[in-house]
ModelCIF file with pLDDT and N, C-alpha, C, O atoms, coordinates in Angstrom:
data_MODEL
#
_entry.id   MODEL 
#
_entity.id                         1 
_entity.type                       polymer 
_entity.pdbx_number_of_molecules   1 
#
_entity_poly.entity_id                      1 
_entity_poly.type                           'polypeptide(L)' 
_entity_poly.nstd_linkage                   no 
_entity_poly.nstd_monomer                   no 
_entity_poly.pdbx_seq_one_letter_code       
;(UNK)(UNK)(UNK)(UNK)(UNK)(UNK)(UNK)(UNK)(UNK)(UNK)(UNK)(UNK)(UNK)(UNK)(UNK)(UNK)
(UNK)(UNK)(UNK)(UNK)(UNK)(UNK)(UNK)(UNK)(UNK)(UNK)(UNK)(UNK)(UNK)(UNK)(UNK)(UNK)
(UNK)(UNK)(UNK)(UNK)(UNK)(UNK)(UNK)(UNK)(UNK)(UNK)(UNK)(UNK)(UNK)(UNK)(UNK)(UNK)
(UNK)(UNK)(UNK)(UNK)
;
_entity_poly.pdbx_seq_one_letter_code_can   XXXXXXXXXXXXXXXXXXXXXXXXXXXXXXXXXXXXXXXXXXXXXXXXXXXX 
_entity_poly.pdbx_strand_id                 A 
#
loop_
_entity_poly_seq.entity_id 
_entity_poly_seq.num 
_entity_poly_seq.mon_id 
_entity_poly_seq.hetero 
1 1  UNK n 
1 2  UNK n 
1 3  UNK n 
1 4  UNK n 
1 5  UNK n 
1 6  UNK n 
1 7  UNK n 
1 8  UNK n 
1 9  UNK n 
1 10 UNK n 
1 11 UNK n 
1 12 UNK n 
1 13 UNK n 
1 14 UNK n 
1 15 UNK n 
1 16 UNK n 
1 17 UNK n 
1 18 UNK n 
1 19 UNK n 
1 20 UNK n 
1 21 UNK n 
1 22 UNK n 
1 23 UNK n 
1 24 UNK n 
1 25 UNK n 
1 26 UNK n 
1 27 UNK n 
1 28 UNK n 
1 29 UNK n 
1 30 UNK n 
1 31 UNK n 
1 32 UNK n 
1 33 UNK n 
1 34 UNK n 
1 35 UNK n 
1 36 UNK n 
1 37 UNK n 
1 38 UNK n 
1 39 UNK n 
1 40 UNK n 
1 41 UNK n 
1 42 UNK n 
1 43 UNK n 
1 44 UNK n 
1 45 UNK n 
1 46 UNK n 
1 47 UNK n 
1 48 UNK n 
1 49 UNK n 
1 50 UNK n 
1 51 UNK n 
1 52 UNK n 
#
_struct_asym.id          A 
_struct_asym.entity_id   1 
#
loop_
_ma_qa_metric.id 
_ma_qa_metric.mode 
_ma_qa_metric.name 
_ma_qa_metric.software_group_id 
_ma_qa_metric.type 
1 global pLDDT . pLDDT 
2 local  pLDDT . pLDDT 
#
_ma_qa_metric_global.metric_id      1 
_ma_qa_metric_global.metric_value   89.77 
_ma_qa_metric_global.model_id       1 
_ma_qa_metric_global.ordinal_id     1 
#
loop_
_ma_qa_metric_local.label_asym_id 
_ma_qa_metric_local.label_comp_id 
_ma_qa_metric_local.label_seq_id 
_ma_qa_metric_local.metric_id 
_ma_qa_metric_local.metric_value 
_ma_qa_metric_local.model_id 
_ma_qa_metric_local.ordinal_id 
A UNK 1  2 83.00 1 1  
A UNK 2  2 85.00 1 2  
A UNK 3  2 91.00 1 3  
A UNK 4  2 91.00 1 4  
A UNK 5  2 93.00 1 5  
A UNK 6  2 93.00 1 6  
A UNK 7  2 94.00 1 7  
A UNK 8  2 94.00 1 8  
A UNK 9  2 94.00 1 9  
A UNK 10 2 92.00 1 10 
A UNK 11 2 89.00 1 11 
A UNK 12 2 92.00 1 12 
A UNK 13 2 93.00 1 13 
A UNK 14 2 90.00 1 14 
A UNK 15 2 89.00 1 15 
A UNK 16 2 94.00 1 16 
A UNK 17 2 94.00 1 17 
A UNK 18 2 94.00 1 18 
A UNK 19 2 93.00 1 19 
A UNK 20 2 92.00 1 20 
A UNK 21 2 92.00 1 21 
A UNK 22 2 91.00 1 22 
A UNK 23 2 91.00 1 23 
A UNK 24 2 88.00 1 24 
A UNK 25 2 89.00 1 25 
A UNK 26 2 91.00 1 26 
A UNK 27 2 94.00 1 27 
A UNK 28 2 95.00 1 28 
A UNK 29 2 95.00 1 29 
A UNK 30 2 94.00 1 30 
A UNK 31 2 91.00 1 31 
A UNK 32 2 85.00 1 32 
A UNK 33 2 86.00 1 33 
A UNK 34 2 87.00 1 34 
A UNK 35 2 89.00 1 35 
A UNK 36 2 89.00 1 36 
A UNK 37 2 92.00 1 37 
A UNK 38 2 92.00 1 38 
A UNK 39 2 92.00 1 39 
A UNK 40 2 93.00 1 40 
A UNK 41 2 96.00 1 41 
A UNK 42 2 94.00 1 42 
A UNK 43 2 94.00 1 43 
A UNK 44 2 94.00 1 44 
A UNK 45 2 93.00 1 45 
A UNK 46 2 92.00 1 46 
A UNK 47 2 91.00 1 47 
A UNK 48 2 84.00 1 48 
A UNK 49 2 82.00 1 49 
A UNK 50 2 74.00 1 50 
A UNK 51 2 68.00 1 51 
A UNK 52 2 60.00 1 52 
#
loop_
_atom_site.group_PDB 
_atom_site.id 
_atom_site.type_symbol 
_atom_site.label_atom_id 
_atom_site.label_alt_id 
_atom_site.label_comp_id 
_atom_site.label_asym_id 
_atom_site.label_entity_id 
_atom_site.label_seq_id 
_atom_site.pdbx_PDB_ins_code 
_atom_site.Cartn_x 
_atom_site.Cartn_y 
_atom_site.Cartn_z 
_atom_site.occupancy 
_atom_site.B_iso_or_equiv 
_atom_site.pdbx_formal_charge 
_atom_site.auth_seq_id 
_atom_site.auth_comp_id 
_atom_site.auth_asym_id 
_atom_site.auth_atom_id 
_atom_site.pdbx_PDB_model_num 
ATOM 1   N N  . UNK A 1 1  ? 75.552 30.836 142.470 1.00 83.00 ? 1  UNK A N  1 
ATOM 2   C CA . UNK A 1 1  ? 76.371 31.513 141.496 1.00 83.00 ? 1  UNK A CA 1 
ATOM 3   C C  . UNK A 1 1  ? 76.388 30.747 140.169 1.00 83.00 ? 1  UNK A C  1 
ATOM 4   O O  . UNK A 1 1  ? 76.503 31.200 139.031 1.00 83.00 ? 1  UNK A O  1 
ATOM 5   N N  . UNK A 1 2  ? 76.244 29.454 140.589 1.00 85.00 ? 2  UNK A N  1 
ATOM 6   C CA . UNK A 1 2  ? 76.327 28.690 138.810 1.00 85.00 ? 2  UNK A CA 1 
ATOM 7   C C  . UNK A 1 2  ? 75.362 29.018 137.982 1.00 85.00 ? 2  UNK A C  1 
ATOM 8   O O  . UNK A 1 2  ? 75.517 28.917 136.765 1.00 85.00 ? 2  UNK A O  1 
ATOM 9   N N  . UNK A 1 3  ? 73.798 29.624 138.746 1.00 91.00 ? 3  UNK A N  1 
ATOM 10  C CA . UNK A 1 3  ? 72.524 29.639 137.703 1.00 91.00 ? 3  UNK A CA 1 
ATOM 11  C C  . UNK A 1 3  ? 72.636 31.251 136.947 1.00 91.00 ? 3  UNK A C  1 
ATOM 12  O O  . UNK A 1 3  ? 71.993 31.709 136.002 1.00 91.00 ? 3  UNK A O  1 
ATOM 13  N N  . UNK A 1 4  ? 73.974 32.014 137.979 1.00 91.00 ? 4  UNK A N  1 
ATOM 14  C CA . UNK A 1 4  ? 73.268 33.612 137.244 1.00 91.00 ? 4  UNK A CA 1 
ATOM 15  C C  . UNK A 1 4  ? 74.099 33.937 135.995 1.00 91.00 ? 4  UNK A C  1 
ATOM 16  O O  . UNK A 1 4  ? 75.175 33.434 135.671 1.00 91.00 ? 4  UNK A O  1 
ATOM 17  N N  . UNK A 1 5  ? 73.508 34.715 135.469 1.00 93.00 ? 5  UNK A N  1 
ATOM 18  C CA . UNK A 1 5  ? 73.523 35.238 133.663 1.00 93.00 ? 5  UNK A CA 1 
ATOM 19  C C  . UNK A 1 5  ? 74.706 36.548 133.758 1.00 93.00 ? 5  UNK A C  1 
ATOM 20  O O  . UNK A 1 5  ? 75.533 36.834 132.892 1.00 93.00 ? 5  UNK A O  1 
ATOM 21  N N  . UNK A 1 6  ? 74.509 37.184 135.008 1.00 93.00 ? 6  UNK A N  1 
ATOM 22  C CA . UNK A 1 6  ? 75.553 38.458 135.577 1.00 93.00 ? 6  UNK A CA 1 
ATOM 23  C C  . UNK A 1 6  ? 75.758 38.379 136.828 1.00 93.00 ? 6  UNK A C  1 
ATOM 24  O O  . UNK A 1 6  ? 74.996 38.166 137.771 1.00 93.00 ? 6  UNK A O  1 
ATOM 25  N N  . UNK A 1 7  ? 77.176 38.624 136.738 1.00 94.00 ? 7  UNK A N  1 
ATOM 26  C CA . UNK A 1 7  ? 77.543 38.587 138.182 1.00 94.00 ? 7  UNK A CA 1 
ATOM 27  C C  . UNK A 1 7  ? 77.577 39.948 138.515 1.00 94.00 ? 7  UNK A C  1 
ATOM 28  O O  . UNK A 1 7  ? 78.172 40.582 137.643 1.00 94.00 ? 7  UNK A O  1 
ATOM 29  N N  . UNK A 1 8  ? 77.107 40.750 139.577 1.00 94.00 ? 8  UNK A N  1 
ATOM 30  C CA . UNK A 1 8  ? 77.271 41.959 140.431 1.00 94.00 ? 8  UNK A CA 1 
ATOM 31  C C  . UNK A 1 8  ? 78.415 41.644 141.549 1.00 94.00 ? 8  UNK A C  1 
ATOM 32  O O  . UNK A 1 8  ? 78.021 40.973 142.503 1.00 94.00 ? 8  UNK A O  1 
ATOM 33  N N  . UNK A 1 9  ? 79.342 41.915 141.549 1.00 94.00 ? 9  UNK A N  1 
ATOM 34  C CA . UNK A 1 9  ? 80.622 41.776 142.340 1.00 94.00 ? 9  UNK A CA 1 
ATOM 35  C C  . UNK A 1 9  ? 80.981 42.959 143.434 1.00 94.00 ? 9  UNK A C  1 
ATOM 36  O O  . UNK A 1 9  ? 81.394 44.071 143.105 1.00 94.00 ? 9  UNK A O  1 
ATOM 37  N N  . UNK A 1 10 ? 80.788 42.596 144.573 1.00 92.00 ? 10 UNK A N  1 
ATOM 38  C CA . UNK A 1 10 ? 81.881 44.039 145.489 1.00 92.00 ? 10 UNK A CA 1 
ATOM 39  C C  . UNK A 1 10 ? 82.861 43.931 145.417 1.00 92.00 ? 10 UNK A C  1 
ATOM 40  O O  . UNK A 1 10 ? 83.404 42.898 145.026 1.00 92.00 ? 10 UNK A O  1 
ATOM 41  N N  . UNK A 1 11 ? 83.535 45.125 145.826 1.00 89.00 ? 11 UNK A N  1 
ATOM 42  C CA . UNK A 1 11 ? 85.508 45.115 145.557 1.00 89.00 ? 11 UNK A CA 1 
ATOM 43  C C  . UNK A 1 11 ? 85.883 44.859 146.638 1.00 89.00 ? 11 UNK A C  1 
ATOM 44  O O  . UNK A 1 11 ? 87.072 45.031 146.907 1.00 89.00 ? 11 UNK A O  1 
ATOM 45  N N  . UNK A 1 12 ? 85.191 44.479 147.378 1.00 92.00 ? 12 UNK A N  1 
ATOM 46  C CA . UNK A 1 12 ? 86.196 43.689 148.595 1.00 92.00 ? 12 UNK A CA 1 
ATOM 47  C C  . UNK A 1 12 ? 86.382 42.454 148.279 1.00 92.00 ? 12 UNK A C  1 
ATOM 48  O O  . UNK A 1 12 ? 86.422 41.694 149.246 1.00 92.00 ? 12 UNK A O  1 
ATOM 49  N N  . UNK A 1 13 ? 86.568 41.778 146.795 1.00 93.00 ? 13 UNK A N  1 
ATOM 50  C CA . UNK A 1 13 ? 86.828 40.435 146.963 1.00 93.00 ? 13 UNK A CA 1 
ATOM 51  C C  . UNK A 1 13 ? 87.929 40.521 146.221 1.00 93.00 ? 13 UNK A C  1 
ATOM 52  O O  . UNK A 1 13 ? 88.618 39.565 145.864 1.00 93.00 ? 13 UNK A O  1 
ATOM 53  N N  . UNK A 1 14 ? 88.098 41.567 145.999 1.00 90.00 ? 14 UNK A N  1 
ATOM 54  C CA . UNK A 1 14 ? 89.789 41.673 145.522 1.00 90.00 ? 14 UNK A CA 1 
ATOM 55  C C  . UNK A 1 14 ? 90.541 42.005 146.986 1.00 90.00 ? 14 UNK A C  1 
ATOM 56  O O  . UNK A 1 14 ? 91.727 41.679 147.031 1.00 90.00 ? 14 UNK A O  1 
ATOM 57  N N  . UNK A 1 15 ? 90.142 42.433 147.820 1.00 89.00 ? 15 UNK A N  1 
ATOM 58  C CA . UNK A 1 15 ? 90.554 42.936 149.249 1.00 89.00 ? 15 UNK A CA 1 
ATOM 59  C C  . UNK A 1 15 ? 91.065 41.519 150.020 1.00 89.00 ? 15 UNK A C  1 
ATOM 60  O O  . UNK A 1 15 ? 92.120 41.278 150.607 1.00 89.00 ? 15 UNK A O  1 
ATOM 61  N N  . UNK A 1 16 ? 89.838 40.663 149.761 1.00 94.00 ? 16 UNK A N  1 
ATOM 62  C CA . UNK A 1 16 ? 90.021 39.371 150.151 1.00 94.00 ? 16 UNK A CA 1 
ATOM 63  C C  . UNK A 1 16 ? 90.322 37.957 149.196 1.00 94.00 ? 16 UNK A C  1 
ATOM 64  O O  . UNK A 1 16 ? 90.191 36.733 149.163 1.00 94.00 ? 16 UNK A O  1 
ATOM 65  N N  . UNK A 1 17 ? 90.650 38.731 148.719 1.00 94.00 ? 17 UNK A N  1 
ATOM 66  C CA . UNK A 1 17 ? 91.777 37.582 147.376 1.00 94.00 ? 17 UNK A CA 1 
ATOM 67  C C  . UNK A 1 17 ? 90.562 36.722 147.204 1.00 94.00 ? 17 UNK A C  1 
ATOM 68  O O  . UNK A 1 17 ? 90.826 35.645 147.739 1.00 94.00 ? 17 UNK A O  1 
ATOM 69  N N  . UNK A 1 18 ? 89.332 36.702 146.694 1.00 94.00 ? 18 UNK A N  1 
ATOM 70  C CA . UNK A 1 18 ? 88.564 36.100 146.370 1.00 94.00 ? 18 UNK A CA 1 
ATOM 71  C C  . UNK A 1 18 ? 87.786 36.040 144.614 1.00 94.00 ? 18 UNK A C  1 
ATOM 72  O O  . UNK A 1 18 ? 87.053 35.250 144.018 1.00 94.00 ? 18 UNK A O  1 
ATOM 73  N N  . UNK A 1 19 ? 88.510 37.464 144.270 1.00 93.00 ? 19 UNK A N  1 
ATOM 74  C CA . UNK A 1 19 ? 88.152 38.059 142.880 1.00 93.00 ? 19 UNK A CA 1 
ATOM 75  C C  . UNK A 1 19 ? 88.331 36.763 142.057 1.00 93.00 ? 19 UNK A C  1 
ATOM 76  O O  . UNK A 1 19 ? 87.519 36.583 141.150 1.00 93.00 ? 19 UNK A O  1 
ATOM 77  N N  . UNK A 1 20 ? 89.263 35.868 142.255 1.00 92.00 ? 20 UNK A N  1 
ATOM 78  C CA . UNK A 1 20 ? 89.734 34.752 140.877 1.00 92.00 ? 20 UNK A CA 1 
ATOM 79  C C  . UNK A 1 20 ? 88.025 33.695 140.925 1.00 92.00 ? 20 UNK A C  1 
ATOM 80  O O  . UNK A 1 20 ? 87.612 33.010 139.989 1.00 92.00 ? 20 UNK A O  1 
ATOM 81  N N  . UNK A 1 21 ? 87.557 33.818 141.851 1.00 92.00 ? 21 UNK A N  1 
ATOM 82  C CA . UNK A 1 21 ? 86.111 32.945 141.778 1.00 92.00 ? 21 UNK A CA 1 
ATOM 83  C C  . UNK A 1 21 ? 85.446 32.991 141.195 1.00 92.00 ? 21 UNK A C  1 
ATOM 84  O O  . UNK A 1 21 ? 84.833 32.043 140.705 1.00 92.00 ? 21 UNK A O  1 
ATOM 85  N N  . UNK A 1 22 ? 85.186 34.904 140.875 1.00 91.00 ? 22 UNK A N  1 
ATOM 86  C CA . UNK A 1 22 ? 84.019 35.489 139.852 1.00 91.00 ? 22 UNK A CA 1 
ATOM 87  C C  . UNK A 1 22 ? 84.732 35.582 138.600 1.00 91.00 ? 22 UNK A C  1 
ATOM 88  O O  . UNK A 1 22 ? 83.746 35.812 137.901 1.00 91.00 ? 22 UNK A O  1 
ATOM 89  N N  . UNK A 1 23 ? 85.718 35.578 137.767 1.00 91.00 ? 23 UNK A N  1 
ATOM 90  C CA . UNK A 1 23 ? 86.437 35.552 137.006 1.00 91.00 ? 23 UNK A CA 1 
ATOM 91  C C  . UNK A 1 23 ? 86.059 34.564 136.046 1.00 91.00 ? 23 UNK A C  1 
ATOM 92  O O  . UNK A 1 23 ? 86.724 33.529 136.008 1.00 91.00 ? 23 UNK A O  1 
ATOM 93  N N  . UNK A 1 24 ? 85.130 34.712 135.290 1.00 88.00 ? 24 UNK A N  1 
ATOM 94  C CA . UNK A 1 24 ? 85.244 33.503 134.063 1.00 88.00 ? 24 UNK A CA 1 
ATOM 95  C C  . UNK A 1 24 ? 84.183 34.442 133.024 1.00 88.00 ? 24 UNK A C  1 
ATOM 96  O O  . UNK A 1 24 ? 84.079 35.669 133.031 1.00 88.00 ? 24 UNK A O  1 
ATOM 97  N N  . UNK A 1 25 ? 83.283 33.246 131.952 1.00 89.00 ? 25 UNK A N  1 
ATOM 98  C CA . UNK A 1 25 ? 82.865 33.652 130.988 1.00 89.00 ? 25 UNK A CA 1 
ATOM 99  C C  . UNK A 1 25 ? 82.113 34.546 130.657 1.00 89.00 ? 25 UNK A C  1 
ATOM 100 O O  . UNK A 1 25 ? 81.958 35.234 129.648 1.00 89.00 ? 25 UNK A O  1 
ATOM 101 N N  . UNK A 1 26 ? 81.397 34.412 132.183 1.00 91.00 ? 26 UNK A N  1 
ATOM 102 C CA . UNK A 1 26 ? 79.937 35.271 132.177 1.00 91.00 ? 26 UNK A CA 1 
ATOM 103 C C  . UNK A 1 26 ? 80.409 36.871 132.369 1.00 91.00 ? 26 UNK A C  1 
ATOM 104 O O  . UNK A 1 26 ? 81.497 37.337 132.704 1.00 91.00 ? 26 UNK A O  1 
ATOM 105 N N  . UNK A 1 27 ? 78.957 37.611 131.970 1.00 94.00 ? 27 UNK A N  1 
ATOM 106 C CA . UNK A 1 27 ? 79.699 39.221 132.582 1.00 94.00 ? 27 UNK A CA 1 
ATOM 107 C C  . UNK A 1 27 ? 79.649 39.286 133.704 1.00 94.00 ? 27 UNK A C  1 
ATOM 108 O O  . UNK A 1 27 ? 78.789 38.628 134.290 1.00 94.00 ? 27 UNK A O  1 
ATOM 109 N N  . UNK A 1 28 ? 80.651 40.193 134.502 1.00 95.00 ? 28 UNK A N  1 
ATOM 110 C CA . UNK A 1 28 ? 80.905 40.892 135.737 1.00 95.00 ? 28 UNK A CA 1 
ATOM 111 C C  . UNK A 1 28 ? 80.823 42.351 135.514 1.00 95.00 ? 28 UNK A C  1 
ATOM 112 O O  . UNK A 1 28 ? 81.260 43.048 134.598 1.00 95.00 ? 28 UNK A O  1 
ATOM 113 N N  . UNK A 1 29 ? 80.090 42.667 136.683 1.00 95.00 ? 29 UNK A N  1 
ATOM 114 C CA . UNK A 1 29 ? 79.876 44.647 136.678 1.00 95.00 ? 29 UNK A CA 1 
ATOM 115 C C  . UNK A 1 29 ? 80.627 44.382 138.491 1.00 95.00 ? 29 UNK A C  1 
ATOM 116 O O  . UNK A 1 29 ? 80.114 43.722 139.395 1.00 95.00 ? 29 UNK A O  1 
ATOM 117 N N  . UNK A 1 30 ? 81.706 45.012 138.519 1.00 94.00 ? 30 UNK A N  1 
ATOM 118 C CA . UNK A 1 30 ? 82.202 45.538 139.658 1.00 94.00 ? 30 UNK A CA 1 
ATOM 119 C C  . UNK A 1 30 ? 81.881 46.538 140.047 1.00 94.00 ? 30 UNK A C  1 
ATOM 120 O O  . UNK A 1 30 ? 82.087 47.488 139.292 1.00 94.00 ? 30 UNK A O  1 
ATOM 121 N N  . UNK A 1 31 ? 81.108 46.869 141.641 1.00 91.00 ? 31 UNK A N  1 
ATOM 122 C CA . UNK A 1 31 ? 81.176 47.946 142.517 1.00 91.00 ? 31 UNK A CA 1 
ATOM 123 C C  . UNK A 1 31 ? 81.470 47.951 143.632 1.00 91.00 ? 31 UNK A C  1 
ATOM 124 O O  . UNK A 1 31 ? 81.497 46.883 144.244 1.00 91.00 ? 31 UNK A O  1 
ATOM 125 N N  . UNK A 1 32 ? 81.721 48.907 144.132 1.00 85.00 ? 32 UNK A N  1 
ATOM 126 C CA . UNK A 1 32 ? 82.512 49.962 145.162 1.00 85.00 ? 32 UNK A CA 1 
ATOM 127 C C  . UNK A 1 32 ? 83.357 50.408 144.733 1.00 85.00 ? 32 UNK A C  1 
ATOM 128 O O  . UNK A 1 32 ? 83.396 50.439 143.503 1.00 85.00 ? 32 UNK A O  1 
ATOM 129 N N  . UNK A 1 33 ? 84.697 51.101 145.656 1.00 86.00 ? 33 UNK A N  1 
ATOM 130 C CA . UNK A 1 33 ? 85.497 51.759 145.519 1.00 86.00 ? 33 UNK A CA 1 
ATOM 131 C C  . UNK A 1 33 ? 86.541 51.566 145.620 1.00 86.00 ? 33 UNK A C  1 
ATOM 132 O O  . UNK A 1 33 ? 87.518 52.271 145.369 1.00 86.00 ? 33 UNK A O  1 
ATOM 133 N N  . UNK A 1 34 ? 86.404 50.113 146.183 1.00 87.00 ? 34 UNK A N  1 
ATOM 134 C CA . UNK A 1 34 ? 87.567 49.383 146.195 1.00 87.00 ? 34 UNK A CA 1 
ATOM 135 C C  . UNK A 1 34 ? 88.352 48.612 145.068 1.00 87.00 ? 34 UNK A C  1 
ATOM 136 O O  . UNK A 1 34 ? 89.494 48.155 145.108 1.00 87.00 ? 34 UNK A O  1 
ATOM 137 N N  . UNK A 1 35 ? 87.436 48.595 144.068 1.00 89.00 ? 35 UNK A N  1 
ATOM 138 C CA . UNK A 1 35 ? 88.417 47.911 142.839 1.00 89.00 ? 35 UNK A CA 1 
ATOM 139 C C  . UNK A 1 35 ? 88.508 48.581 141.715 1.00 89.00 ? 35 UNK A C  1 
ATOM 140 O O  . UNK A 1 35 ? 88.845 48.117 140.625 1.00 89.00 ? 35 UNK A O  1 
ATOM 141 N N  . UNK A 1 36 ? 88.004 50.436 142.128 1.00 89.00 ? 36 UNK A N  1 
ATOM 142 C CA . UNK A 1 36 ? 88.286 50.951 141.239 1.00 89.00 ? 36 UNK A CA 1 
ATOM 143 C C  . UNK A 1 36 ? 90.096 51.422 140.388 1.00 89.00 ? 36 UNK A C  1 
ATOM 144 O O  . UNK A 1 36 ? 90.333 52.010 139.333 1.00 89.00 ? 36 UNK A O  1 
ATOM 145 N N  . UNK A 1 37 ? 90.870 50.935 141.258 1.00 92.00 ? 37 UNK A N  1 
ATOM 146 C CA . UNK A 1 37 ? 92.441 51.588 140.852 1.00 92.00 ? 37 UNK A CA 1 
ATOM 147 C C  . UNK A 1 37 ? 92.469 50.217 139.444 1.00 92.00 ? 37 UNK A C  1 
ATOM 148 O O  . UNK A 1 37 ? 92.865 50.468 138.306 1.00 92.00 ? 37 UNK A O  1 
ATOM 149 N N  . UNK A 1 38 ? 91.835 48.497 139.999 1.00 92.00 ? 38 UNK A N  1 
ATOM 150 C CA . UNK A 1 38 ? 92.210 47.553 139.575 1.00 92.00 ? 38 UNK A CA 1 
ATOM 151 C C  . UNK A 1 38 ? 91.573 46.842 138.402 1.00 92.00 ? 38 UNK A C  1 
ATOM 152 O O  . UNK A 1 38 ? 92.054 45.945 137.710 1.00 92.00 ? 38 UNK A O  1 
ATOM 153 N N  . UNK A 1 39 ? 90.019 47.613 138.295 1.00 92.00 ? 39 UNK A N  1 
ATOM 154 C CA . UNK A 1 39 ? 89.312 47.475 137.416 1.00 92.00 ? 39 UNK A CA 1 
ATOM 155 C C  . UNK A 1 39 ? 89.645 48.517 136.103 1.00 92.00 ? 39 UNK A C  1 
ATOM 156 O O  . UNK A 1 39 ? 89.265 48.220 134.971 1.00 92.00 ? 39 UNK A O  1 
ATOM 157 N N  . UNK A 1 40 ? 90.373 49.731 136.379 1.00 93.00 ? 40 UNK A N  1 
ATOM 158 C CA . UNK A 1 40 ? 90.959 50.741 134.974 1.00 93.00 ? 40 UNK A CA 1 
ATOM 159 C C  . UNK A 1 40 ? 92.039 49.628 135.069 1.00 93.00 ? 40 UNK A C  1 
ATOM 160 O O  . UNK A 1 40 ? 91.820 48.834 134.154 1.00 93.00 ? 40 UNK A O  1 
ATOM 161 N N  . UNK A 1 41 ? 92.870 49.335 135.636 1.00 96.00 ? 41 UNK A N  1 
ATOM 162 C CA . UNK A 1 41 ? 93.834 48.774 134.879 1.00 96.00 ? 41 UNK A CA 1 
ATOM 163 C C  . UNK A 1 41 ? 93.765 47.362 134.173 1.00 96.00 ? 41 UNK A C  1 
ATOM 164 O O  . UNK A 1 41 ? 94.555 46.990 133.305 1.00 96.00 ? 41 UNK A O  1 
ATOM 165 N N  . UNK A 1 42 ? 92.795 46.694 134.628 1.00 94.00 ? 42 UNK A N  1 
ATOM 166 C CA . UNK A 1 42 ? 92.540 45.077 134.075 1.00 94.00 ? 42 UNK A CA 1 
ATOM 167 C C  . UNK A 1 42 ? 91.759 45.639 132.656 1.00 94.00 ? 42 UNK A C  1 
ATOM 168 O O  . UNK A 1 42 ? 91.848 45.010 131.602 1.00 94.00 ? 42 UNK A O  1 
ATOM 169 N N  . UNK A 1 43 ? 90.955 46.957 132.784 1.00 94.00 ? 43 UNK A N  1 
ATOM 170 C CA . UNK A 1 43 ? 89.657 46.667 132.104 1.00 94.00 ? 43 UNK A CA 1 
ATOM 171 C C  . UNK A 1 43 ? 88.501 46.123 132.056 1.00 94.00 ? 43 UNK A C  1 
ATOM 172 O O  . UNK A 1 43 ? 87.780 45.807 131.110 1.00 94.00 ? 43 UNK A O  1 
ATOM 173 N N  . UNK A 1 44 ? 88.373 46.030 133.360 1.00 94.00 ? 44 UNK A N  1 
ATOM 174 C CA . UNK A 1 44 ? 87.117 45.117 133.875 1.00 94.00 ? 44 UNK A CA 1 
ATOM 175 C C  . UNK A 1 44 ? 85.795 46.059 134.096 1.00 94.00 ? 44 UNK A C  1 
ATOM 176 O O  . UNK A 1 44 ? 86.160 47.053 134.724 1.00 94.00 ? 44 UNK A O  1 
ATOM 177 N N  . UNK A 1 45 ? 84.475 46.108 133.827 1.00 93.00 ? 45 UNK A N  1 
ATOM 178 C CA . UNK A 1 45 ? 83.389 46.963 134.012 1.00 93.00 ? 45 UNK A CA 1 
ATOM 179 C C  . UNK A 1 45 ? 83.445 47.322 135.108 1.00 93.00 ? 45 UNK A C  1 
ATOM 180 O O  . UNK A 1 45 ? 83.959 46.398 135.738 1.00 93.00 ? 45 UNK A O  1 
ATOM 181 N N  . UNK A 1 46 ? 83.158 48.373 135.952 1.00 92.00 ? 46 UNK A N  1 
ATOM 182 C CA . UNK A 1 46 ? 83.138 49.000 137.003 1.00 92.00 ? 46 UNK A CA 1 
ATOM 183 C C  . UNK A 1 46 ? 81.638 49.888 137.150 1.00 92.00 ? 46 UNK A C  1 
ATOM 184 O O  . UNK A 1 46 ? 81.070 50.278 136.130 1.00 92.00 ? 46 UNK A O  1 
ATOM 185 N N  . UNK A 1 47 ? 81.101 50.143 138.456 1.00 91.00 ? 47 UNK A N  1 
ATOM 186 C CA . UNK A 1 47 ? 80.056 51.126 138.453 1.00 91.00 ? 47 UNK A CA 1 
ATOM 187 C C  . UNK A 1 47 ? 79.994 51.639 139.873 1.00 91.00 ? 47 UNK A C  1 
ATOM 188 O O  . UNK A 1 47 ? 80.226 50.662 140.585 1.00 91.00 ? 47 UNK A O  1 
ATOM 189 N N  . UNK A 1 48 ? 79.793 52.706 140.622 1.00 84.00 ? 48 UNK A N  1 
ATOM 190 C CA . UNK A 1 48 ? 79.749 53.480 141.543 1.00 84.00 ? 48 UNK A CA 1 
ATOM 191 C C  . UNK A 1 48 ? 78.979 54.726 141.675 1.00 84.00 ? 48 UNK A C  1 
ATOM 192 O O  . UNK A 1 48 ? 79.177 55.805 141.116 1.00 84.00 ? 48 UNK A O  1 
ATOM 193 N N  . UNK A 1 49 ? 78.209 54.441 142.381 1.00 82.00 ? 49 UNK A N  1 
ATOM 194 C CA . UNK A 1 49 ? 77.710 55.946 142.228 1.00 82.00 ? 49 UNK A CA 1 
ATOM 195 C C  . UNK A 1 49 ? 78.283 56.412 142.364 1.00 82.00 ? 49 UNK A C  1 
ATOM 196 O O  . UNK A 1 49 ? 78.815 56.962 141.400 1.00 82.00 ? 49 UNK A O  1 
ATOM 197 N N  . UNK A 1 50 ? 78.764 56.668 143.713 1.00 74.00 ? 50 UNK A N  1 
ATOM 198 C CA . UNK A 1 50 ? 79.403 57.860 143.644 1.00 74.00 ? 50 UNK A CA 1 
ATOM 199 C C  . UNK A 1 50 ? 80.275 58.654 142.824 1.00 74.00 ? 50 UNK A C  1 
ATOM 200 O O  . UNK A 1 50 ? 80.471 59.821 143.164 1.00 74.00 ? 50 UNK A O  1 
ATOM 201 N N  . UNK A 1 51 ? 80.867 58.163 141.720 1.00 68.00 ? 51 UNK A N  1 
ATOM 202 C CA . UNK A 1 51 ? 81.695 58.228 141.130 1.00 68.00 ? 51 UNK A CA 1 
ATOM 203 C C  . UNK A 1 51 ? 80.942 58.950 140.146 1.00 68.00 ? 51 UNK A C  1 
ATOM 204 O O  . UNK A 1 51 ? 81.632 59.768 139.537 1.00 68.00 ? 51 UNK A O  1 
ATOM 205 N N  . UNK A 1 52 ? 79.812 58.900 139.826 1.00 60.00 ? 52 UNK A N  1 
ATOM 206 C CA . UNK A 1 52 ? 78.720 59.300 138.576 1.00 60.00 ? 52 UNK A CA 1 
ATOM 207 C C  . UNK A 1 52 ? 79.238 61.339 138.720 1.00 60.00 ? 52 UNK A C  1 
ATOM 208 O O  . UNK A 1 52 ? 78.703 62.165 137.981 1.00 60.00 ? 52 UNK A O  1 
#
């Protein structure tokens, strides 16, 4: 995790209280469906297909 440029994140690490790890300078694109209620409200990038 220290060498990458983007982080790709699942929403189960908000499930598992792990989200504060990926949390810093670099970009984050969150997917699944699970952090979609938490990603509109932070403002955090989000992507899902299904959701398309």
């Amino acid at each position: 995790m220290a060498r990458a440029d983007l982080l790709v994140v699942t929403g189960s690490t908000l499930a598992n209280d792990t989200v504060g790890a990926f949390l810093d300078d670099r970009p984050i694109i969150f997917y699944d469906t699970t952090i979609a209620g938490a990603a509109a409200l932070m403002g955090w990038e989000r992507f899902c297909a299904k959701a398309l």
